[in-house]
GUFI-850578 format. One record per residue (C-alpha): residue in one letter; x, y, z. Coordinates in steps of 0.2 Angstrom, whole numbers, plus 5000, padded with zeros to 4 digits. Layout:
// GUFI-850578
A / X / Y / Z
...
This chain:
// GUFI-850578
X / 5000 / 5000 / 5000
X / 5009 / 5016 / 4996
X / 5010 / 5031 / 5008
X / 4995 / 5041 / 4999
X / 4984 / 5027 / 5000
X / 4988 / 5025 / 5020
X / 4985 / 5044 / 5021
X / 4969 / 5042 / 5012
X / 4964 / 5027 / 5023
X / 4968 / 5035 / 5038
X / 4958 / 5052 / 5032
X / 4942 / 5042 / 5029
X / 4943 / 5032 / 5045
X / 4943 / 5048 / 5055
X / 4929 / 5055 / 5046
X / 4918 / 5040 / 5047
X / 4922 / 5040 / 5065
X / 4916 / 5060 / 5065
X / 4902 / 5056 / 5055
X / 4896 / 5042 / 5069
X / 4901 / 5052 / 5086
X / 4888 / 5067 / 5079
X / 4876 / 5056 / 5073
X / 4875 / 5047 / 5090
X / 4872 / 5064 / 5098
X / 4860 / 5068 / 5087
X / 4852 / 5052 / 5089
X / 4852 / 5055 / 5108
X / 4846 / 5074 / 5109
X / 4832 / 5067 / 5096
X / 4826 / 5050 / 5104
X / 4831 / 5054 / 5121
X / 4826 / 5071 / 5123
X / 4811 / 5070 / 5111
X / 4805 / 5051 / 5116
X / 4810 / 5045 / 5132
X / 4817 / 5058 / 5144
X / 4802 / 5066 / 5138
X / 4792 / 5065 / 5153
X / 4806 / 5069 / 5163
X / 4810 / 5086 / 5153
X / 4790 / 5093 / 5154
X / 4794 / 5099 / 5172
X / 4804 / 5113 / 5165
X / 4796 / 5124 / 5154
X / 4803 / 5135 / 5139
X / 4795 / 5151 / 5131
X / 4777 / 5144 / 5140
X / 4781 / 5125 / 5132
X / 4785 / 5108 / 5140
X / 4804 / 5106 / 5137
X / 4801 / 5088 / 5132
X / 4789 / 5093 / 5120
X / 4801 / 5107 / 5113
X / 4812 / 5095 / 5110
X / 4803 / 5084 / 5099
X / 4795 / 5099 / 5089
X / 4811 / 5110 / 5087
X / 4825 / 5107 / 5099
X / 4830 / 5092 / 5089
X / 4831 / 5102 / 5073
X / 4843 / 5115 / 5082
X / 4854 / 5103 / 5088
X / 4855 / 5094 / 5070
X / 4860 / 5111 / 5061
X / 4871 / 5117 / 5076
X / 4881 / 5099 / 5074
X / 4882 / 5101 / 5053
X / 4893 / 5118 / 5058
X / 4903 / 5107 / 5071
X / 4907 / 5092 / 5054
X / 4911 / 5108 / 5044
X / 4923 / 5114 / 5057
X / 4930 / 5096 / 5060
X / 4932 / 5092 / 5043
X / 4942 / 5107 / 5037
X / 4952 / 5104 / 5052
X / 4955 / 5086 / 5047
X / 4959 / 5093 / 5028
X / 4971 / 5101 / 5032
X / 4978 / 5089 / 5044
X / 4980 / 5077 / 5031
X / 4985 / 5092 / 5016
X / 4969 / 5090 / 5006
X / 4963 / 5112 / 5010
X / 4963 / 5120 / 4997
């Protein structure tokens, strides 16, 4: 295997492993916040609305968005690590 396939091996393990770490977070704020944890969460209220039941309309869709500028950042971090910036 020659060195630029190492490096291009090594580049697209760290991003799958990215790609999985914000996805479970995601998965988490989505399903936990919005499904399970929802009773839990209704205590507090947000604006005059359950917190669990913010979570499942929008708080979901917040974190979703706020975690796409996170990969951006990561990733052109991880470019350049790895020399592919432009």
């Amino acid at each position: 295997m020659s060195e630029k396939q190492k490096k291009a091996s090594a580049y697209w393990k760290e991003n799958v492993r990215y790609l999985f770490i914000l996805l479970a977070i995601w998965f988490g704020v989505s399903y936990g916040a919005g499904i399970m944890f929802k009773d839990a969460l209704n205590t507090i209220s947000l604006g005059g609305f359950k917190l669990g039941f913010w979570f499942a309309q929008q708080g979901s869709i917040y974190v979703f968005v706020i975690l796409i500028f996170v990969y951006v950042r990561l990733m052109n971090k991880l470019d350049k690590k790895y020399g592919y910036d432009e």
